[in-house]
PASE-134258 format. One record per residue (C-alpha): x, y, z. Coordinates in pm, whole numbers, padded with zeros to 5 digits, always signed. Layout:
<nodes>
XYZ ...
</nodes>
This chain:
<nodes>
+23805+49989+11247 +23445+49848+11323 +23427+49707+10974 +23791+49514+11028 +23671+49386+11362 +23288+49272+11270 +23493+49097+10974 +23694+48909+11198 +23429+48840+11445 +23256+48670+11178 +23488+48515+11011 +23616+48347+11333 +23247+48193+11393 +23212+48057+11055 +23488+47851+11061 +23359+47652+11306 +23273+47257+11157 +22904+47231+11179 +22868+46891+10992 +22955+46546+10955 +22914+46270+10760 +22929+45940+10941 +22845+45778+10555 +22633+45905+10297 +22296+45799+10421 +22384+46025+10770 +22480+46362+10877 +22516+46507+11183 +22403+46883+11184 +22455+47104+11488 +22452+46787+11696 +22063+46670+11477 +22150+46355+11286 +21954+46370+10949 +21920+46000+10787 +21908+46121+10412 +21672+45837+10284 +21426+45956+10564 +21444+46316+10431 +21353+46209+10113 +21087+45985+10204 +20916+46252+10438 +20965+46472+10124 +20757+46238+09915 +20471+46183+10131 +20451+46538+10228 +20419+46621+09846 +20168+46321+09831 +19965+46486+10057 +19970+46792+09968 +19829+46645+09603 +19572+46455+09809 +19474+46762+09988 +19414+46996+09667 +19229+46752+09553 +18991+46677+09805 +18976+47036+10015 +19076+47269+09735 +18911+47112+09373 +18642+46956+09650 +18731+46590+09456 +18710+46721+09082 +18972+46657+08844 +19086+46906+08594 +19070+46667+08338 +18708+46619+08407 +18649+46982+08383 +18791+47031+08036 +19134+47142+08211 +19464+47074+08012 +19757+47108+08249 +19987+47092+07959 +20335+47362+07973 +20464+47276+07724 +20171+47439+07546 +20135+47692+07751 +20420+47928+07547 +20625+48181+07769 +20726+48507+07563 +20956+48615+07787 +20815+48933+07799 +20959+49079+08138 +20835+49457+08039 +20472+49438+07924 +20253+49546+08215 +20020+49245+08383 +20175+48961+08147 +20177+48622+08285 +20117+48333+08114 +20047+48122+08428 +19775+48364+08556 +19635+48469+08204 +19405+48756+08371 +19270+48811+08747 +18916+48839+08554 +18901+48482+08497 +19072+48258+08186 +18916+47957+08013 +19065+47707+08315 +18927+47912+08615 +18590+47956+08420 +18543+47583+08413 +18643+47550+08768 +18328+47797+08846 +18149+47572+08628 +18225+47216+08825 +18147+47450+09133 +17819+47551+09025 +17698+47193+08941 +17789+47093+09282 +17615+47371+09413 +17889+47313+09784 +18063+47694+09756 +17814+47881+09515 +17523+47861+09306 +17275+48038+09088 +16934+48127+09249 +16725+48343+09083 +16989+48409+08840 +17214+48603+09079 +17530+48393+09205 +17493+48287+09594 +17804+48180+09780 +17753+47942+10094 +17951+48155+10332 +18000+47835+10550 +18164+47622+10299 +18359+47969+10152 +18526+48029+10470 +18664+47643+10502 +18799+47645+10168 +18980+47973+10140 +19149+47868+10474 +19208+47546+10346 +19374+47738+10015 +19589+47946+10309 +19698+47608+10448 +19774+47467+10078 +19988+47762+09976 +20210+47769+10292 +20300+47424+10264 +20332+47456+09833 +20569+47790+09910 +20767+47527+10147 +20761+47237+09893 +20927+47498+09641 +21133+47699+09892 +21247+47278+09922 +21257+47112+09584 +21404+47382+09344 +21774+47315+09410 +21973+47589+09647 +21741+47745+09837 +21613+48119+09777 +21649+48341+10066 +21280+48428+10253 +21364+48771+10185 +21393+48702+09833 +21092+48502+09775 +20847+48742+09936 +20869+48976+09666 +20839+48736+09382 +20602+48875+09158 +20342+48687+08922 +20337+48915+08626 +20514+49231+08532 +20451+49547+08736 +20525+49938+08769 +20768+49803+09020 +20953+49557+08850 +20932+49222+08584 +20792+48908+08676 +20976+48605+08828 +20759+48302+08733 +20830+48169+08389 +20729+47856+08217 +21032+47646+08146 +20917+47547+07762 +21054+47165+07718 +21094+47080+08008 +20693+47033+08106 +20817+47288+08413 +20771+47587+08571 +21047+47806+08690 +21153+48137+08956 +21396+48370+08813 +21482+48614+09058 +21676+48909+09057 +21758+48995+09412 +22054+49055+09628 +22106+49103+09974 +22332+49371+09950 +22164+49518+09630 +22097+49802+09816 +22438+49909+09900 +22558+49787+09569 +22314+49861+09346 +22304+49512+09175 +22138+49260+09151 +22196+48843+09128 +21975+48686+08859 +21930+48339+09004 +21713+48081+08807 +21511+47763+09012 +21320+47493+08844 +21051+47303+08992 +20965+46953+08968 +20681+46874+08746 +20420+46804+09031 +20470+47068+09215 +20495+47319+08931 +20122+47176+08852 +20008+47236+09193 +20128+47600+09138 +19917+47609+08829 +19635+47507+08991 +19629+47752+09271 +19729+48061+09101 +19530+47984+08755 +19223+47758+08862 +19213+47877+09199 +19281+48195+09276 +19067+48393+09025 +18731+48258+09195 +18838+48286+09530 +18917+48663+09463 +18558+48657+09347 +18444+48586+09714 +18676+48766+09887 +18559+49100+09696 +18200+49016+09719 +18182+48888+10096 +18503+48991+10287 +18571+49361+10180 +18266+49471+09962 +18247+49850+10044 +18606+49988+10135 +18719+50051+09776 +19099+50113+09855 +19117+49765+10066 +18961+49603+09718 +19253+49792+09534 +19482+49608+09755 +19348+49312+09783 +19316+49305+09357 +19686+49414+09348 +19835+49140+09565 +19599+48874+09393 +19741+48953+09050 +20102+49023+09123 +20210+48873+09433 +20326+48518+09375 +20235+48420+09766 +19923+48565+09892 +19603+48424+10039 +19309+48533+10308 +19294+48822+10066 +19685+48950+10191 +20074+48926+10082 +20166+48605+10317 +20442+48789+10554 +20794+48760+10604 +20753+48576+10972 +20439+48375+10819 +20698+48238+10595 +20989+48173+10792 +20696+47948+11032 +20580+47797+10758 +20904+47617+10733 +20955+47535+11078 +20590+47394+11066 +20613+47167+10787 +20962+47006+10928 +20749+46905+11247 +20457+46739+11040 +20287+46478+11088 +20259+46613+11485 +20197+46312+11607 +20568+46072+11551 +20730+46433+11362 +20999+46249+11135 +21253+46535+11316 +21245+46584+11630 +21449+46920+11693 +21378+47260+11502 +21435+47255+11150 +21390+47601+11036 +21474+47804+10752 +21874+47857+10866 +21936+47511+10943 +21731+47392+10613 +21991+47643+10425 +22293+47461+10590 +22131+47096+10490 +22110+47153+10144 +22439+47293+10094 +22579+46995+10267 +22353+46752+10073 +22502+46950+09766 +22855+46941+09859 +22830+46551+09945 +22619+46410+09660 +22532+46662+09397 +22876+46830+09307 +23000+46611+09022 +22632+46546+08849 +22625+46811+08589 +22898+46938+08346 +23048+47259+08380 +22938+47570+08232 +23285+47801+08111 +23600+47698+08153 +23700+48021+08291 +23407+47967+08552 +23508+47664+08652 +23857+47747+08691 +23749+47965+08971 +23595+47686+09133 +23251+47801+09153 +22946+47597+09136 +22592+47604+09012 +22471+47526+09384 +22639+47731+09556 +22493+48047+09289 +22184+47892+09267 +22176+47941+09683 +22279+48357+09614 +22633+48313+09712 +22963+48203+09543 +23114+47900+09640 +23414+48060+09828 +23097+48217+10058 +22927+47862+10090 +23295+47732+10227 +23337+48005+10459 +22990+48011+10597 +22749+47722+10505 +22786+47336+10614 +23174+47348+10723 +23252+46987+10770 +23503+46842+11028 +23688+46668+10669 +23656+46815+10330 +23831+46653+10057 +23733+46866+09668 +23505+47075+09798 +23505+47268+09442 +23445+47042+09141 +23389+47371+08892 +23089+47564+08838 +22777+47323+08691 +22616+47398+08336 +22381+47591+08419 +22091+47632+08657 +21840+47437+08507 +22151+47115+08507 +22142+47188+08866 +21756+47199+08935 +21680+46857+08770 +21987+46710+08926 +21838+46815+09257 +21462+46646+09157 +21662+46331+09048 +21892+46294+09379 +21532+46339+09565 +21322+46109+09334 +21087+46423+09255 +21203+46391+08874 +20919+46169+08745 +20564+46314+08640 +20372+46040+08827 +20169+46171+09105 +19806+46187+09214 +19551+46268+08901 +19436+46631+08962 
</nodes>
């Protein structure tokens, strides 16, 4: 009986029309209007900064290509391998690869972090403590930018456990996306995996520019920040250096020497909605719920008819890519996500695939060219 009623209880509340479109540049959500071509222009600039800011706080004005750095997927070849223990072919090793080993060079002529002194490496603790905060700050607002620009959005709960490489306690879910100069999540989570027992495989592609930001944190980055965090922040407590070696080189989102948490995250949203402080471009709170119910409107208005369906039998049933891509079928998305007071074809059958879906969301946003600031 309590299962019958809590289905009708919620059933009755999500039929209630939380959108409108008063034309395709504006929707009204939960009484906020959202001008689309402002969305996408805060979008831009907040990726533009966020380029401008690993380049000046985080690389401290390098370039990669100055270093001897190749930022070049397609050449960086993905196996597949989901099985083989520690294999990522973003990370390479926590050790150090050939890109992070040039980054300590570059670091070591400009003798700002660390230097040699009587041959023993010496870290100004000063300048160490600014940048690892300032890597913090980058990899909130990057885990926002691809919580953002993938397509459907991944559930928080989903994304915390995203792992670099393969583990004892499960495969990896970054992959390079081979030929299409990308870098993609494949995730195999489900909210109600644990009652079920199964999972939903759901693949996300990045835009190029912020797949290369991702490269540069977790495989330029990373590995020499570790190297300071071991030596000055835990140095004797050999279990917290376990940890702290274990989240660096498995854990897709983790900084200040910790898995970011679950409420860190769900800020982190909230926070980069309300930026820049000063004339915030919304003025209401735009968190990680009413971010979900945005993009499944944005989908249902302007992205359901821009990629070609996958099965016939598929898109009989009146699925689509978005709506999977988001963790939940599309009969789900019209029962709980972005009812609008008028909806005319909701379904237009299920999309190609995934990655159809991904670079139809980059195009609609203008995040499907490679230009961007030289790293």
């Amino acid at each position: 009986m309590m299962h019958v009623f809590s289905a009708a209880v919620e059933n009755r509340r999500r039929k209630i029309p939380i959108v409108s479109w008063r034309d395709d540049d504006t929707m009204v959500l939960q009484q906020h209007t959202i001008h689309i071509h402002k969305f996408r222009a805060f979008l831009l600039d907040q990726l533009q900064s966020l380029e401008k800011f690993f380049h000046e706080k985080l690389l401290f004005g390098g370039k990669t290509s100055e270093m001897g750095i190749t930022i070049d997927f397609d050449s960086l070849q993905d196996s597949t391998d989901i099985t083989t223990k520690g294999y990522s072919p973003v990370l390479g090793n926590l050790d150090g690869n050939n890109d992070s080993e040039k980054f300590m060079d570059f670091l070591l002529s400009k003798k700002i972090v660390l230097a040699i002194e009587n041959s023993k490496l010496v870290w100004n603790i000063e300048e160490a403590e600014s940048w690892t905060s300032n890597i913090y700050t980058a990899t909130l607002l990057l885990f926002v930018l691809i919580h953002v620009t993938q397509g459907s959005p991944a559930r928080i709960t989903e994304e915390i456990f995203m792992q670099i490489c393969n583990t004892l306690f499960g495969r990896r879910h970054l992959f390079v996306l081979n030929g299409y100069a990308t870098l993609a999540t494949w995730s195999n989570y489900w909210k109600g995996a644990q009652i079920s027992g199964k999972f939903k495989e759901i693949l996300r592609v990045m835009p190029h520019r912020v797949a290369k930001l991702l490269f540069i944190l977790l495989r330029i980055i990373r590995p020499v920040e570790v190297m300071y965090l071991l030596r000055h922040r835990i140095p004797f407590d050999q279990s917290e250096r376990e940890r702290v070696v274990a989240a660096y080189s498995s854990s897709l989102w983790t900084a200040l020497g910790t898995c970011i948490s679950v409420d860190v995250m769900y800020e982190s949203v909230r926070t980069f909605f309300r930026f820049p402080s000063d004339e915030p471009t919304f003025d209401f709170p735009f968190g990680v719920r009413l971010y979900r119910q945005f993009a499944a409107a944005v989908q249902k208005r302007h992205l359901s008819d821009l990629s070609p369906k996958y099965t016939k039998a598929l898109a009989d049933a009146g699925t689509q890519a978005g709506d999977l891509q988001a963790g939940h079928t599309s009969q789900t998305s019209n029962a709980h996500y972005a009812q609008e007071e008028k909806i005319i074809g909701v379904d237009s059958g299920f999309r190609n695939h995934y990655i159809a879906y991904s670079l139809a969301w980059h195009e609609f946003w203008g995040l499907d060219g490679n230009n961007g600031l030289d790293l």
